[in-house]
C-alpha positions as CSV (number, residue, x, y, z in Angstrom):
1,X,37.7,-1.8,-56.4
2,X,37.7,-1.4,-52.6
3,X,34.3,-0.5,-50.6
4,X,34.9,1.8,-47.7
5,X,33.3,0.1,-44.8
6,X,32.1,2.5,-41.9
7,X,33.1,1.7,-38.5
8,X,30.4,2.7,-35.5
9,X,31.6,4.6,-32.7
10,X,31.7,2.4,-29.1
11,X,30.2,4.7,-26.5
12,X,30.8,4.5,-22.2
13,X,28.7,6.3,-19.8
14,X,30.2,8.2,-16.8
15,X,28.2,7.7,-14.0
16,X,28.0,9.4,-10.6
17,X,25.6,9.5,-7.7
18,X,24.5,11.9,-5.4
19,X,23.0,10.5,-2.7
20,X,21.0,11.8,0.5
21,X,21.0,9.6,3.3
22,X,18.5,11.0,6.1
23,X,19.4,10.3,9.9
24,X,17.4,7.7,12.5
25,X,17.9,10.4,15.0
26,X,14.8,11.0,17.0
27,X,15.0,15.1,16.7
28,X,15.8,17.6,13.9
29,X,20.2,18.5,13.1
30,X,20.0,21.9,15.2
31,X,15.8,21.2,17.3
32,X,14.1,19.4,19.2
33,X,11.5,19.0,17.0
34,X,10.4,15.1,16.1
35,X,11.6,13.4,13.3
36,X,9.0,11.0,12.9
37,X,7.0,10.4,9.8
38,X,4.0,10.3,8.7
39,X,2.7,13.1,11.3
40,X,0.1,15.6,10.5
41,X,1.5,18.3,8.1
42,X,3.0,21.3,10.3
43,X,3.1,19.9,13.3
44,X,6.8,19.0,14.0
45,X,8.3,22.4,13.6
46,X,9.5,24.9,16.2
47,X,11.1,28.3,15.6
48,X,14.3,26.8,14.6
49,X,13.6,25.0,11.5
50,X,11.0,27.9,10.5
51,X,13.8,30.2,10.6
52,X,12.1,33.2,13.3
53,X,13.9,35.7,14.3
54,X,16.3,35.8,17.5
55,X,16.4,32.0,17.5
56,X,19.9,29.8,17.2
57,X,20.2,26.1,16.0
58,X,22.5,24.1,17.9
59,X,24.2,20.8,16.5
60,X,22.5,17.6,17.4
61,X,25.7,15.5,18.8
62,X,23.9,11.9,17.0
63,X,23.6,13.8,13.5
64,X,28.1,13.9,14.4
65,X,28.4,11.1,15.8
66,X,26.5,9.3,13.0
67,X,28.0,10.8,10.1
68,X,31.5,10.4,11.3
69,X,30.5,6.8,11.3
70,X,29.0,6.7,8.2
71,X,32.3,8.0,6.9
72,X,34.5,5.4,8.4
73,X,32.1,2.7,6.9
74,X,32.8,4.4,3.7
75,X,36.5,4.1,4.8
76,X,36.9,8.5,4.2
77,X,39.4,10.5,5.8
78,X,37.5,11.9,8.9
79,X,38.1,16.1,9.2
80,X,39.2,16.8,12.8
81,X,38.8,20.3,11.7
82,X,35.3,21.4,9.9
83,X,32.4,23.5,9.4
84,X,28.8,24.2,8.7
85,X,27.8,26.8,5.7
86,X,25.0,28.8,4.6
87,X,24.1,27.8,1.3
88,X,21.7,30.8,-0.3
89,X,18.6,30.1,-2.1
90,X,15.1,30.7,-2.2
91,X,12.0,28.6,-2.6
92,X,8.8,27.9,-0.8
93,X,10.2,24.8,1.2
94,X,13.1,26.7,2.2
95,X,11.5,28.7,5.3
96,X,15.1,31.0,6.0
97,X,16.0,31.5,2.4
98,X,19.3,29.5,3.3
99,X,19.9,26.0,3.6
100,X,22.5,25.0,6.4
101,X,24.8,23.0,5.2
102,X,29.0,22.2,4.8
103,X,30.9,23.4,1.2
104,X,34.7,23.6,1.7
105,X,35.3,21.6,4.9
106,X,32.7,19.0,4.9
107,X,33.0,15.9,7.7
108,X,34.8,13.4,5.4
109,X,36.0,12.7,1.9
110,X,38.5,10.4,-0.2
111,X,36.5,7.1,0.7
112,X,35.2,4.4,-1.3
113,X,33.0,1.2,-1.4
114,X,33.1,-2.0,-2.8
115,X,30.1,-3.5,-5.4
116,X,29.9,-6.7,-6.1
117,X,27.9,-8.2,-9.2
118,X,27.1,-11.7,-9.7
119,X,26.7,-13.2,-13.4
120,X,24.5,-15.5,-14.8
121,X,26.7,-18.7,-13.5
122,X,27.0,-17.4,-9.8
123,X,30.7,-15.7,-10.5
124,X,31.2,-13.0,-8.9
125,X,33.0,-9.1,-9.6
126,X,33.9,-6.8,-7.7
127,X,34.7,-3.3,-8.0
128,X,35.7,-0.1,-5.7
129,X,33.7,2.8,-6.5
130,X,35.2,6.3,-5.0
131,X,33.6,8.5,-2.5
132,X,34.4,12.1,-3.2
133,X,32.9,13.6,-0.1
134,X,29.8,13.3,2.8
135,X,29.1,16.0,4.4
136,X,25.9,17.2,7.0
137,X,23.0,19.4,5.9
138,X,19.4,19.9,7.1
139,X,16.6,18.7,5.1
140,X,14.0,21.1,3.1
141,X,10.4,21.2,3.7
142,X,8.2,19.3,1.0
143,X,5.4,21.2,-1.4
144,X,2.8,19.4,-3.1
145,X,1.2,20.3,-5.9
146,X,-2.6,20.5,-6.3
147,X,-3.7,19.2,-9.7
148,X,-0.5,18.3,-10.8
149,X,2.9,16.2,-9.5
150,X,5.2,19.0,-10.1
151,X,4.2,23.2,-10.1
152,X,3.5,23.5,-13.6
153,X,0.5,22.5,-14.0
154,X,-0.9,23.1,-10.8
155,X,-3.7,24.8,-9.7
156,X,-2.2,26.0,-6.5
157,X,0.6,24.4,-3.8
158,X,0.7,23.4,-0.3
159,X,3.3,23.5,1.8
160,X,4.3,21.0,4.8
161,X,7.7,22.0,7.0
162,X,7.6,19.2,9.3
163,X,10.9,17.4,7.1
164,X,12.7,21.9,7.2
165,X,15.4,21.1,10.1
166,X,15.5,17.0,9.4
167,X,19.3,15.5,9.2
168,X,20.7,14.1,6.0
169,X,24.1,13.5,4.4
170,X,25.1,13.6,1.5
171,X,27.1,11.5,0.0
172,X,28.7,12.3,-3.5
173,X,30.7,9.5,-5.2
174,X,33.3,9.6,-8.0
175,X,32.2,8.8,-12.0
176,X,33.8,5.6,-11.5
177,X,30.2,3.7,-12.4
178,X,29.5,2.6,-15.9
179,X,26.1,1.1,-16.3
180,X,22.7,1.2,-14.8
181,X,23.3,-2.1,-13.5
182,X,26.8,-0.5,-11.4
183,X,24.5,2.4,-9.9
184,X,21.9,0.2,-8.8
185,X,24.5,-1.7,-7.0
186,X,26.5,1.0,-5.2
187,X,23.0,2.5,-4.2
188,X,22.0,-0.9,-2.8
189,X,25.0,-1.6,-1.1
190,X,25.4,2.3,0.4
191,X,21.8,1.5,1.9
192,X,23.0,-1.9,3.2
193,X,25.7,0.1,5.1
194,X,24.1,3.0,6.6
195,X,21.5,0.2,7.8
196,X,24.2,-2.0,9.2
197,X,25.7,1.3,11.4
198,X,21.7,1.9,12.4
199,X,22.2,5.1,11.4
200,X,19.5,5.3,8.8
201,X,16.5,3.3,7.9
202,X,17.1,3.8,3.8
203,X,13.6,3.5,3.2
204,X,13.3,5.0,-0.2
205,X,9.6,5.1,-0.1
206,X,9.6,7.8,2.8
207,X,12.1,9.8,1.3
208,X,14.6,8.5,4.0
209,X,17.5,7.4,0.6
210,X,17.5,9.7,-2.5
211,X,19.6,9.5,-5.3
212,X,20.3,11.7,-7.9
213,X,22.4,10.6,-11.0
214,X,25.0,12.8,-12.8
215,X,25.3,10.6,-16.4
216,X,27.1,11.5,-19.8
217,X,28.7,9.7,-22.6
218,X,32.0,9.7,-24.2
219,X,33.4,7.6,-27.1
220,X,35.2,4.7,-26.2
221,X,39.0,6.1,-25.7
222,X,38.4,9.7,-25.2
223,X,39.6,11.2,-21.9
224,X,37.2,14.0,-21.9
225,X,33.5,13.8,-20.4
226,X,30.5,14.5,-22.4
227,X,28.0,16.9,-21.1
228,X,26.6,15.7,-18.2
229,X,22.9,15.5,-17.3
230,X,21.0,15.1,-14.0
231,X,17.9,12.4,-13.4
232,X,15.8,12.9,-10.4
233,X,12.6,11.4,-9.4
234,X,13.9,7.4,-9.0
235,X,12.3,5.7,-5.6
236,X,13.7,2.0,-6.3
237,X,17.2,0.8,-6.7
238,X,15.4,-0.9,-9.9
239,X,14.2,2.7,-11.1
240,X,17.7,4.0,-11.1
241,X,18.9,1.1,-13.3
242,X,16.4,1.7,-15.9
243,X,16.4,5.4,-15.8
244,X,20.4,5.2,-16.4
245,X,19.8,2.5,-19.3
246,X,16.9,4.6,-21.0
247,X,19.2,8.2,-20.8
248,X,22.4,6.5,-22.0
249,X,20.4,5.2,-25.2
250,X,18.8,8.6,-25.7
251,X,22.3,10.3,-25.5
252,X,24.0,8.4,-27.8
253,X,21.2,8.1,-30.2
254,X,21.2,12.1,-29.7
255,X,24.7,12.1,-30.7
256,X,24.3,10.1,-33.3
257,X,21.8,12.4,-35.3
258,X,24.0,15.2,-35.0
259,X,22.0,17.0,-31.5
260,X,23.6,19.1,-28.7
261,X,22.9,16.9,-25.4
262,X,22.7,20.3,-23.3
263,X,23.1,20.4,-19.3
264,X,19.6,20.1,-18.0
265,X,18.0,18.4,-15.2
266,X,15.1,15.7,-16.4
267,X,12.7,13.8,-13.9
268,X,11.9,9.9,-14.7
269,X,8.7,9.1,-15.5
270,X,8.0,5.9,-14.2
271,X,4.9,5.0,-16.2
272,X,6.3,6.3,-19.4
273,X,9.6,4.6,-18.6
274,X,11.3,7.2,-20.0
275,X,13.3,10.4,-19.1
276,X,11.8,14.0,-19.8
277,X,13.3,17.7,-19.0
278,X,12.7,19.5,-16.4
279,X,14.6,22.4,-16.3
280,X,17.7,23.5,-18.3
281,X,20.8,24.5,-16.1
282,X,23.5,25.8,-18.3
283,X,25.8,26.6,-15.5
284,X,26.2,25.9,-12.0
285,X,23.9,27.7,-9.6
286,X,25.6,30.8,-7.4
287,X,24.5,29.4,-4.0
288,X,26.8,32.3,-2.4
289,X,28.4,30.0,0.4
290,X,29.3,31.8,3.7
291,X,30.6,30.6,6.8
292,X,27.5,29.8,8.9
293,X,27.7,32.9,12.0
294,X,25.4,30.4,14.7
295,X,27.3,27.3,14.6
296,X,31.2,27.3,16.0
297,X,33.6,24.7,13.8
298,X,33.5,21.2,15.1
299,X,36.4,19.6,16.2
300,X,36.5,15.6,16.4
301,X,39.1,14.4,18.5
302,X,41.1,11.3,19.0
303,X,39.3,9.4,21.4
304,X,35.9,10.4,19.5
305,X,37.2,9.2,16.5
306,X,38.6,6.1,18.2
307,X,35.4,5.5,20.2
308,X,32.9,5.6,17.2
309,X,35.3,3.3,15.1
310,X,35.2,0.1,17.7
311,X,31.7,0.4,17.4
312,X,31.2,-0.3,14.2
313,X,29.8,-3.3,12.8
314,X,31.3,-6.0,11.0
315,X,30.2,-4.5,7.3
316,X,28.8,-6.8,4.3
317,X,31.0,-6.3,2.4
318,X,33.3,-8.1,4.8
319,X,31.0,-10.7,5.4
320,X,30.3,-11.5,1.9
321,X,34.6,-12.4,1.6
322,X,34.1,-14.3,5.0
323,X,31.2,-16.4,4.0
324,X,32.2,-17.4,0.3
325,X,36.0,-17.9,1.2
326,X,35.6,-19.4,4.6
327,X,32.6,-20.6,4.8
328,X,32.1,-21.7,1.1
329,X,29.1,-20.6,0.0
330,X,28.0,-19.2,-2.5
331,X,28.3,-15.8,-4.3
332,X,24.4,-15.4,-4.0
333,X,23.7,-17.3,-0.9
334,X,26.2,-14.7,0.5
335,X,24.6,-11.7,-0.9
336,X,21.1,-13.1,0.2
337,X,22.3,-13.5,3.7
338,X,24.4,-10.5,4.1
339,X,21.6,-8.0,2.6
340,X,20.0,-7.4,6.0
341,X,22.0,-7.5,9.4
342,X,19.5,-9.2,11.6
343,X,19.6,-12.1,8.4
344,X,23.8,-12.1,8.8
345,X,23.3,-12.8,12.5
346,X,21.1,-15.3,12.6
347,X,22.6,-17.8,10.2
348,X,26.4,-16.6,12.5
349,X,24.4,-17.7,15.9
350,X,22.8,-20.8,14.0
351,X,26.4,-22.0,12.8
352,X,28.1,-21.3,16.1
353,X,25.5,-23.5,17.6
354,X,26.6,-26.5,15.7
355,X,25.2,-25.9,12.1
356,X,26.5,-26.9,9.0
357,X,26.9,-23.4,7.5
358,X,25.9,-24.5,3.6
359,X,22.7,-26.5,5.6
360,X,21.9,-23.1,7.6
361,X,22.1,-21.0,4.8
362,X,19.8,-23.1,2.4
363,X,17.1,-23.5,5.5
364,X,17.3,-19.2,5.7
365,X,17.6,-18.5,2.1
366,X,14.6,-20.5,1.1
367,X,12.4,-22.1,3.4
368,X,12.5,-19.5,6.0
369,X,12.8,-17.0,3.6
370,X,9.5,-18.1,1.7
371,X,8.1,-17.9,5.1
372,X,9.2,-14.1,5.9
373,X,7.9,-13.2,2.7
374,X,4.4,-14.5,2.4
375,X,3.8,-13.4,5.9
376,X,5.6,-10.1,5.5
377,X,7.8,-10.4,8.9
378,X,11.3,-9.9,9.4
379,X,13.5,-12.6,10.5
380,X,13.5,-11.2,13.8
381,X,9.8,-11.6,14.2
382,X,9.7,-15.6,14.3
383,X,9.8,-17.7,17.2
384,X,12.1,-20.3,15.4
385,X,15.5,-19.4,17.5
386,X,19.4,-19.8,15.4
387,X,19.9,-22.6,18.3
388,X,16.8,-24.8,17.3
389,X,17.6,-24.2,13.5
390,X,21.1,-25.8,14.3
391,X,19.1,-28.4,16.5
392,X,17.2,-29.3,13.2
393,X,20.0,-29.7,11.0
394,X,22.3,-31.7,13.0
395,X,19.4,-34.2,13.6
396,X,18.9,-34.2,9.6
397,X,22.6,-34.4,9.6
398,X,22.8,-37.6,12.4
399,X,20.4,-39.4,10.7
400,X,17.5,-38.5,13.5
401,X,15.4,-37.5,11.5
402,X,15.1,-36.9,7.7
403,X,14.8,-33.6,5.6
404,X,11.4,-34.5,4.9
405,X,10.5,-34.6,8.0
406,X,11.7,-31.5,9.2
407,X,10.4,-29.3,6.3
408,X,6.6,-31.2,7.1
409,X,6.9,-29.7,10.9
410,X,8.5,-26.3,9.4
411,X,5.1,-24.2,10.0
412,X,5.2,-25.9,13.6
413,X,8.6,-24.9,14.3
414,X,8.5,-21.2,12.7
415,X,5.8,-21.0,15.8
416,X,7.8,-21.3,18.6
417,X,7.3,-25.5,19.8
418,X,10.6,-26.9,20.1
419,X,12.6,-29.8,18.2
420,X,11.8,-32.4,21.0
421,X,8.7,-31.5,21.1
422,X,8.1,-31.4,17.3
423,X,9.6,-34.6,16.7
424,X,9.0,-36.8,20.0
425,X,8.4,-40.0,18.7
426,X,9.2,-39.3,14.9
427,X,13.1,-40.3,14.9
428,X,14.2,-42.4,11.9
429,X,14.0,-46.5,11.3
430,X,17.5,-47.0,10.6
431,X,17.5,-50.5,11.3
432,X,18.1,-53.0,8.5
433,X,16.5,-55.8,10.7
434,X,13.2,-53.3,11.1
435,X,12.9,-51.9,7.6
436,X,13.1,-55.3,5.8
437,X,10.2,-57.3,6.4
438,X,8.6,-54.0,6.0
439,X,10.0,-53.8,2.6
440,X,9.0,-57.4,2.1
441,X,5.3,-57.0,3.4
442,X,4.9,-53.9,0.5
443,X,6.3,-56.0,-2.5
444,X,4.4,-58.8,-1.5
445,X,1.5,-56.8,-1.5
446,X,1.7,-55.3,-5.4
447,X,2.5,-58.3,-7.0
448,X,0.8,-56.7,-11.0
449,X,3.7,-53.4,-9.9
450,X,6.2,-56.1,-8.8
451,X,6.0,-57.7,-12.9
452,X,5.9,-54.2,-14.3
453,X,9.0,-53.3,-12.5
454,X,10.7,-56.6,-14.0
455,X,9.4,-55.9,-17.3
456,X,11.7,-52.7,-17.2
457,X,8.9,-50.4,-15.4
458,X,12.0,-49.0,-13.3
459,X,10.2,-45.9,-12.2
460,X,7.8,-47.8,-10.1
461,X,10.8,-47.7,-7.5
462,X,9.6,-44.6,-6.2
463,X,5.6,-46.6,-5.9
464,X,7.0,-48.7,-3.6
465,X,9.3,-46.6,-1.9
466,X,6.6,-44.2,-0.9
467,X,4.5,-47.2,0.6
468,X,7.1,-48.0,2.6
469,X,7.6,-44.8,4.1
470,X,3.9,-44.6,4.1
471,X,3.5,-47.8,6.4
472,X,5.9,-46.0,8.6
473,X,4.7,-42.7,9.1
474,X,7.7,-41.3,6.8
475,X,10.0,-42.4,9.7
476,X,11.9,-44.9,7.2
477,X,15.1,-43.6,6.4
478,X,14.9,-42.6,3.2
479,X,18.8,-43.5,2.1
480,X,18.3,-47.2,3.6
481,X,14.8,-47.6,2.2
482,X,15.9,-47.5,-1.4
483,X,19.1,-49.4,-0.9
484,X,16.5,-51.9,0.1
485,X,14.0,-51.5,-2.1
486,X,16.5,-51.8,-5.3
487,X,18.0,-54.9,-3.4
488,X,14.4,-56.5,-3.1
489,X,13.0,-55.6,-6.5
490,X,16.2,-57.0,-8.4
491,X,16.4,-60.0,-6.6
């Protein structure tokens, strides 16, 4: 008798972002109008952005020049030849009915970026993820919703135009992710870039990084996608990890009880921690792309091209290789150090100033670090220069002064007074000759710790240990003092 045993499908996700990157320019893509946030509703706009008649918009060169940048971070193939597009529809936000944007010749494409996840024992993976395209496009304007976070529901909706006319990009990878864990990462590391450049803030909070997710599921083997569905509403890189994780389990548990997965759009509720529809879109919209009449093409040209690419930065990407395979360090003490580019700097000045570069990066990653974050301040912010740092660990390194020593003073340091200053008088007793009859003097005077010790108390090392550098104001060297201390005890 044979039992039929049933064996369950393996399922993969197919996971792509879109991703809108706004511009640190200080007016709008084709205005003057300010970019800033957080003004008064309606009060950064001018005729341009509210789309009146008999008015033009005219490219803002730093929306070019920063996008062609972004693009050669994302190592695309820069157009020399493109153009802007009117992209018809209409909503509230959209004061001209048509959103500015590029469709057939955007400013780059074929690129891609490189993830790197770290497991459990510090190993790390890497992975290229492709770009597909990034292109330039003006921002909408933002409603809000009385009563209710979204118009149904509402009593009635407002209307603020001060983000119509602000400069984005969009950037729209390849489904080469596979796992909430992957998306979080390529969003991460995209904002790490674009921060790098300087040519956005990625604040997610103000709007400044948004992602989208395109996300379906197939069967393990099968070359065709399933149907794909679109999350929105994810302000943290953590949010689009557990937005991805929640919708592929609701998919193939969908699947599994015989339902349709249909194209829709559905928002994540954060509270809920779950996703829920928004609206179904069975096919793609008609936007009814034109050429845009008010804009000529844009050309890039050699030396442009050439020009924006020496500036660019030394990426982290980069310096994540540099650091772990020159510089031996870790996966994550790479990752922590390359995450902002004011951080990278630091610990580069500190070890081309004579630090140990292992030394340097556990002083920034943790002691330094603990201090930014209880304080709130960026590294930038603290008077404690990369020079003293280095200054600091090559005494602890010389035997000038010991570790202990230099993490008691740390708060003095952070402040601004310098090494000499902070440790005049403090430098180490490394003499044998000075140390001894010190030693002597403490074991003399705990005789009842002295017979516990004997009696296979072995601990009570450390006891007299700590009197000793106790009796010198912790300017015993700590290596020589318990060489001693073991030598006196088990004479």
């Amino acid at each position: 008798m044979t039992t039929a045993t049933t064996v369950k499908t393996e399922y993969e996700a197919i996971i792509g972002l879109e991703t809108h990157c706004q511009l640190s320019t200080n007016t709008k893509i084709f205005s003057n109008s300010s970019t800033a946030f957080g003004a008064d509703p309606n009060t950064n706009i001018d005729p341009v952005c509210m789309g009146l008649p008999g008015v033009l918009p005219v490219l803002n060169e730093k929306v070019l020049e920063y996008a062609v940048k972004a693009g050669l971070a994302l190592n695309c193939q820069i157009a020399r030849y493109s153009k802007f597009d009117r992209k018809q529809y209409f909503y509230p936000d959209l004061p001209k009915n048509y959103q500015i944007s590029q469709y057939d010749l955007p400013i780059a494409e074929h690129g891609w970026l490189e993830i790197e996840l770290v497991d459990a024992d510090g190993n790390p993976s890497r992975k290229r993820i492709g770009i597909t395209r990034l292109h330039m496009e003006e921002d909408a304007g933002k409603l809000v919703h009385a009563g209710s976070d979204r118009l149904s529901g509402s009593s009635y909706s407002l209307v603020d135009y001060n983000r119509a006319g602000i400069p984005l990009v969009e950037i729209v990878s390849e489904p080469d992710l596979r796992s909430g864990l992957e998306a979080a990462e390529y969003a991460e590391e995209l904002r790490r870039i674009v921060r790098y450049l300087g040519v956005s803030d990625g604040n997610m909070q103000e709007g400044s990084l948004r992602c989208d997710v395109n996300i379906s599921v197939r069967p393990v083997g099968r070359e065709e996608f399933g149907t794909k569905v679109e999350i929105k509403n994810m302000n943290s890189f953590s949010a689009i990890q557990r937005a991805i994780d929640y919708e592929i389990e609701r998919q193939i548990a969908a699947i599994e009880a015989g339902d349709r997965i249909i194209q829709e759009t559905r928002l994540w509720e954060e509270g809920a921690q779950r996703t829920s529809s928004m609206r179904v879109k069975e096919g793609s919209s008609d936007y009814r792309y034109f050429p845009e009449p008010d804009l000529a093409p844009i050309e890039v040209t050699n030396e442009q091209l050439e020009h924006w690419r020496s500036e660019l930065p030394e990426l982290p990407a980069q310096k994540r290789h540099h650091y772990e395979s020159e510089l031996g360090l870790s996966a994550y003490d790479a990752r922590v150090l390359t995450e902002d580019r004011s951080i990278a700097e630091y610990f580069e000045t500190a070890i081309a100033s004579g630090a140990n570069p292992k030394a340097a990066a556990n002083w920034i990653t943790q002691d330094i670090a603990a201090h930014l974050n209880k304080q709130k301040l960026s590294i930038s912010e603290i008077a404690l220069t990369p020079t003293n740092l280095a200054d600091i660990i090559t005494r602890i390194e010389t035997g000038k002064i010991s570790n202990a020593q230099a993490k008691e003073k740390l708060p003095d340091l952070l402040s601004g007074i310098s090494p000499e200053k902070a440790f005049a008088g403090q430098e180490l007793i490394a003499d044998p000759s000075v140390l001894e009859p010190i030693v002597d003097e403490v074991i003399a005077a705990n005789p009842k710790e002295l017979e516990k010790y004997r009696n296979g108390n072995t601990n009570l090392k450390g006891f007299f240990v700590g009197q000793v550098l106790k009796k010198t104001g912790k300017r015993a060297d700590p290596k020589l003092t318990n060489e001693l201390v073991e030598k006196k005890l088990n004479a």
